[in-house]
Structure formats: structure tokens, C-alpha cells
N, C-alpha and C positions, 0 to 999 in steps of 0.2 A: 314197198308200197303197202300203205293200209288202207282201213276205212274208217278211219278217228271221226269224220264228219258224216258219216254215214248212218243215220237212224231212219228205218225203214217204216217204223209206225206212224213214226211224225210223216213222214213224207206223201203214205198211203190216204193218211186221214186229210191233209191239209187240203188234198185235190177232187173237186168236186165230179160226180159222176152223174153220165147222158145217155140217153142212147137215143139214135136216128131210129126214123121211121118206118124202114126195111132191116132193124136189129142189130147194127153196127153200135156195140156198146163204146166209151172212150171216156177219157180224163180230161181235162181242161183247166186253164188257168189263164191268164193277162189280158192287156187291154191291147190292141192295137193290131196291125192288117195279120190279119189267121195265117199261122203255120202248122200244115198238117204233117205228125208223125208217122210213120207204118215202123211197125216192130221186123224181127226176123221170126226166122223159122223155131216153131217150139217155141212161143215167146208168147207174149204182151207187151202193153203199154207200159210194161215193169224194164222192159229193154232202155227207158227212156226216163228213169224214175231219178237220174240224177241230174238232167236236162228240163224238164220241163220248168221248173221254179227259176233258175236263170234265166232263161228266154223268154219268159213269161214279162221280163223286166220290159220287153220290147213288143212281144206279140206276143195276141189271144193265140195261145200253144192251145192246141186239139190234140192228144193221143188215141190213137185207133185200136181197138181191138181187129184184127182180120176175121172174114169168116172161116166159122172153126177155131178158133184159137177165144181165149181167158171169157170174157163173156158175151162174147157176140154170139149170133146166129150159126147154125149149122148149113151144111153143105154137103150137095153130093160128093162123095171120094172125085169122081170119073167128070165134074162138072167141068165144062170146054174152060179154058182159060182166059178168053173174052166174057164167058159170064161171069165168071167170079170177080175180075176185074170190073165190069160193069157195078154190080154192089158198091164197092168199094167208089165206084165215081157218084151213084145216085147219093150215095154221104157224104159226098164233098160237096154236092151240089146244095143238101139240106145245111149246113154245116157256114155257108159261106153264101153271101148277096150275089143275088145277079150281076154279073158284069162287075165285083170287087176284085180287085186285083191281091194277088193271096201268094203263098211260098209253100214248097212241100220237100220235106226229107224223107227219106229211108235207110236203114238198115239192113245188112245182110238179104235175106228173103223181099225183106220192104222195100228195098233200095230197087227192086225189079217191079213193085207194086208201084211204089213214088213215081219208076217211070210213065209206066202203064200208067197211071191215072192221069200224070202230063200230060200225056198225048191227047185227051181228050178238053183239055183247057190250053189251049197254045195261046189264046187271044189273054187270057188274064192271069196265066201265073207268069211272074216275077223273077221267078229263080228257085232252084232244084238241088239240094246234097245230099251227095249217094255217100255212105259210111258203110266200107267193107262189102264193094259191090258185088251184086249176084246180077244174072240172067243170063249169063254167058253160058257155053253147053258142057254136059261136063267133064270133070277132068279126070284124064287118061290115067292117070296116077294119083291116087290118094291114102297117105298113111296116117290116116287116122285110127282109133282104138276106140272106138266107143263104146260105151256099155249099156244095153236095154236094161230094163228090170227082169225081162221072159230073159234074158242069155244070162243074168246074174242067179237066177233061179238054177238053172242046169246046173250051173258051174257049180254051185255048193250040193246042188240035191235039195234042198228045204227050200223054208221061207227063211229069205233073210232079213238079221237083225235092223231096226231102225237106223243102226250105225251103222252098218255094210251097204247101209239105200241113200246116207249121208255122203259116206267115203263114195260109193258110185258117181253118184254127182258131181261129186269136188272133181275126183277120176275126168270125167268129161267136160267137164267147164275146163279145166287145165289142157285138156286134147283138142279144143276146141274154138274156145271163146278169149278165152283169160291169160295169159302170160305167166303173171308173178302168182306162185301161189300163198302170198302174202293177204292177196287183195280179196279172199276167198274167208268168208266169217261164216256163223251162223245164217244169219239174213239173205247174203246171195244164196247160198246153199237152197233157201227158204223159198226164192226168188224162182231159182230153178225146181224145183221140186215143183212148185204149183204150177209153173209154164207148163211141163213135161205134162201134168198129169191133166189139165187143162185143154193141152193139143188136140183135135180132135180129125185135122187136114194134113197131108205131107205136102209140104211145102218144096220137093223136090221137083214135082214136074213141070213148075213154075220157072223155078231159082234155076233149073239146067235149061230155058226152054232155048235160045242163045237168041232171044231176039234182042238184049241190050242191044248190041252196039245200031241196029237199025232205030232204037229210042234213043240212043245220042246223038244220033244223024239230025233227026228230025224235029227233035224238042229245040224251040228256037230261043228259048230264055237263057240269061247265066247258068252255070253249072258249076258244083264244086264235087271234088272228091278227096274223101275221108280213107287213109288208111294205112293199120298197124305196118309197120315193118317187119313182124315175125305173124303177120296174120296167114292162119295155117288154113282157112277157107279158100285162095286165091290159087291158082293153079292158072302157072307153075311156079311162082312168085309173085312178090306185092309188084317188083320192081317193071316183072313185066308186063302185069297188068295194069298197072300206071298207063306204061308208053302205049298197049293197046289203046287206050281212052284216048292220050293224046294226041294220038294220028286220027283218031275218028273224030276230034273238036278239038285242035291246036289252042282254041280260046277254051279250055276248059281249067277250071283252076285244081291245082294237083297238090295236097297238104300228107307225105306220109310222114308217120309219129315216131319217132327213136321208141325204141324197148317196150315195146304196145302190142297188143295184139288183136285179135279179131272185134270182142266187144269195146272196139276205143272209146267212146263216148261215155262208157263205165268205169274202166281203168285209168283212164287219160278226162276226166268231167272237164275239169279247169280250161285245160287248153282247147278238147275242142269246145264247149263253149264257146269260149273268146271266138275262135275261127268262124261259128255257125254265123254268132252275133252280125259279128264285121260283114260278114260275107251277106247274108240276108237284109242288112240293113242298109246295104250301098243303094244308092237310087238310079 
């Protein structure tokens, strides 16, 4: 896998930038009923940077910045979980007409946001894709390898070189997000670098809180889910968090990706696309 069509200047420039009235910065593009994006953890609207221009063919796409995170608003560390979720709804609420009936995704961290913000529009959203879900509590085993910038410092004793803070990245996008390290250029490198350095919220007290599955009880719209088959976020598997979902909503639709991993919607554009499209666009 490469990214032969991936040019990240063009893609930056072409998408026009907003911000809501309570500091919720975000991206935008198309014509037609609003699809709001939430990024993951350590992220932006750049989580989203290969989605938004096809979707836009069908829906006015909104991508979010979270508070704390690329350039939205700040936030207490310690702020309750219902507030920071609240933000996030008073910007849908400016975002989208009264009573318009509208679709929301998420991603990893956002896929727990997307729900969260459902809950509070039962009457007018449409339908809901969670990609590489989070909110579930967390898991008992994780062998992940991550690298801080503070633990790569120790590890050499200096500062390190601009290339030992490139390689770190790549290092973690690969432990983490990304699968093939084919699909890993400059630009993601670039992508991540600025998420990281941008983050200003952990997005873990959130993404462990385990209240999903009571938001998939209750959210009464379509539902899809999105996700890698080697996606290394999922504890204790993709395969058994699938079948979690599908006993808590038998009618939930369940798409995981052959040889993908956690950020699908980056490694895998093409198809999920097509899937989001379909999927958001049935009536």
C-alpha cells in the first residue's frame, strides 16, 4: 500500500475553515443533510483528511476539532465527562437547523464522542458510524510500545535528532494506528507530528469510560461499524468486539476490512468511503 494520491497540501488548502461560537474550530465542505466527523485521540480533523472531499459529493461534511485537541478550545484536564460532551453538542447544535435531520461518525476516541453527542439528538439524527470503536472500559491486556518524546529523551540522554522524532512517530503510527508500513510517507509522519504536538486533552478517561454499550442500547437510529481486522486498539480482538456490538443491536451493521488496521478510513479511504456513502445515504 502507498499514498500515490495522497497530497496533503492540496487537501489542507482546498477545505474551508470555521469555528463555532463556544471555540469548536473545524473543516467543511459539500452541499447536502450535515455529516458530523469527531477525530480520535491525539488527533484532528486531519484523521479525516482523506474522507472528507468524497462525502462531501453527498453531504455538507463538518470535521471537528475536540476540545483540546488541533485548534479548538481548551479544557479543564479533570472537566466531568458530560461537560466536555455538552461543548461538543452546543456545536452541533450551531452547526445544523433546528429540527434538520443530520448523520454523525466517529473515530477511535470520536466514535465514543459520536456517540455521546447521539444521545442528545435521538429525534433528528438519521444514522451513526463508529470506525475503530472506543468507550468500552479498559483492556486488561495491552501490548502496545509507544513512544513519548519525555521517554525517547531518557532513552538517548539528549535531544534527539529531527529523524529519531520522525522514526518515533512512524515507530507509533505502526504500534498503533497503521498496519502496512508502506502507507507511512512524509505527510502522515507530518500529520502526526502536529496531532501529538497539538493534543492538549487525554483522551483516555473518556475512550475507557465503558459507557458504549448503554449508547448502543439507546441511540435509536441506524448504526454502522467500521473495523480493521488487525486493529490493535480493540481488546481483545476485532472479532470479539464485533460480536460485543452485535448482541447489544442485532440490527447493527458490522463491515470489518481484511489487512487494515486501526486508522481504516486512512489506510483503507476507497472502501470505507464507498461503505460510509451507502450507508449514510439509505433513507
Amino acid at each position: 500500500m502507498t499514498n500515490s494520491d495522497f497530497d496533503y497540501e492540496r487537501m489542507v488548502a482546498e477545505l474551508p475553515e470555521g469555528k463555532t461560537a463556544n471555540g469548536i474550530s473545524y473543516r467543511y465542505r459539500g452541499e447536502g443533510p450535515p455529516l458530523i466527523l469527531f477525530h480520535g485521540g491525539a488527533g484532528s480533523w486531519t484523521h479525516w483528511i482523506r474522507n472528507i472531499t468524497p462525502l462531501s459529493r453527498s453531504f455538507s461534511v463538518y470535521a471537528l476539532d475536540s476540545p483540546g485537541y488541533g485548534q479548538s478550545r481548551d479544557v479543564d484536564a479533570d472537566i466531568p465527562i458530560d461537560g466536555y460532551i455538552e461543548i461538543l453538542v452546543d456545536a452541533v447544535r450551531e452547526l445544523i437547523a433546528e429540527e434538520e435531520k443530520f448523520h454523525i461518525s466517529g473515530f477511535s476516541f470520536g466514535s465514543f464522542i459520536a456517540a455521546a453527542v447521539a444521545m442528545n439528538f435521538r429525534q433528528t439524527l438519521e444514522s451513526i458510524s463508529l470506525v475503530g470503536i472506543s468507550g468500552f472500559y479498559p483492556p486488561v491486556k495491552r501490548d502496545l510500545d509507544l513512544i513519548s518524546l519525555r521517554r525517547l529523551k531518557v532513552r538517548l540522554g539528549r535531544e534527539p535528532s529531527s529523524q529519531e522524532v520522525a522514526d518515533m512517530h512512524k515507530h507509533n503510527l505502526l504500534q498503533l494506528m497503521l498496519l502496512h508500513e508502506a502507507t507511512i510517507d512524509d505527510d502522515v509522519i507530518r500529520i502526526q507530528a502536529t496531532n501529538v504536538a497539538n493534543t492538549r486533552f487525554d483522551s483516555r478517561r473518556l475512550s475507557w469510560s465503558g459507557r458504549m454499550q448503554g449508547y448502543l442500547k439507546a441511540i435509536p437510529c441506524r448504526k454502522l461499524l467500521i473495523l480493521g481486522d488487525n486493529d490493535k486498539s480493540v481488546y481483545p480482538s476485532t472479532t470479539v468486539r464485533a460480536e460485543i456490538c452485535k448482541s447489544i443491536d442485532p440490527g447493527m451493521e458490522i463491515q470489518i476490512l481484511e489487512d487494515c488496521g486501526h486508522w481504516s478510513q486512512f489506510e483503507e479511504p476507497d472502501i470505507v468511503n464507498e461503505i460510509m456513502l451507502r450507508f449514510h445515504s439509505q433513507s
